[in-house]
C-alpha angles and dihedrals in degrees: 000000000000133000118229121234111240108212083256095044083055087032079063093044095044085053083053097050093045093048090058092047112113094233082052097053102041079055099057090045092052090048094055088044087056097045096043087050111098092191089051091051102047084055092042085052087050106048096049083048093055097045092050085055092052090052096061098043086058097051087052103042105253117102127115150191096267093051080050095050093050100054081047086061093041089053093052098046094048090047090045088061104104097220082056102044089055090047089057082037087052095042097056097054090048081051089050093048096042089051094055091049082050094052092047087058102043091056089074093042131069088227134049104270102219096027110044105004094091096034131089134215094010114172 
């Protein structure tokens, strides 16, 4: 006799398959590489910290082109860093896949299934 699957039962089974997935683990491998970098971290603490600083500059007013210009260069040296690079890299491909497994779903479905599917009221 066999079981049937409940959604939640396949939900559990679909998180499985993707996990196993090669985008999914060069992703996660990325990721561990990022956050085991220290050098990765302290940009990645710098430039957070800049662009706060530029949030708020622009919420008061005061930021300029030269504010702006410095969180530009923090971005590009932390996404210059190799370990990072392969983490965006990594992360893309995860999207893309994601996407795909989205589109398969939604097929079925009369929402998107990972865009709309959990929101309400949406225009």
């Amino acid at each position: 006799m066999s079981v049937a699957k409940t959604v939640e039962d396949l939900g559990s089974e679909l998180g499985e398959r993707i996990a196993a997935t090669d985008e999914y683990q060069r992703y996660a491998a990325a990721k561990e590489a990022v956050e085991a970098s220290e050098e990765a971290q302290q940009r990645i603490s710098e430039f957070e910290s800049l662009r706060a600083e530029l949030t708020t500059a622009r919420q008061t007013g005061t930021a300029d082109q030269d504010l702006v210009d410095e969180v530009r260069q923090a971005q590009h040296e932390l996404h210059s860093l190799p370990e990072m690079a392969e983490y965006l890299a990594a992360e893309e491909a995860m999207q893309a896949r994601l996407d795909a497994v989205n589109d398969a779903i939604s097929s079925q479905l009369a929402v998107d299934f990972g865009g709309e599917a959990g929101g309400c009221c949406q225009n």
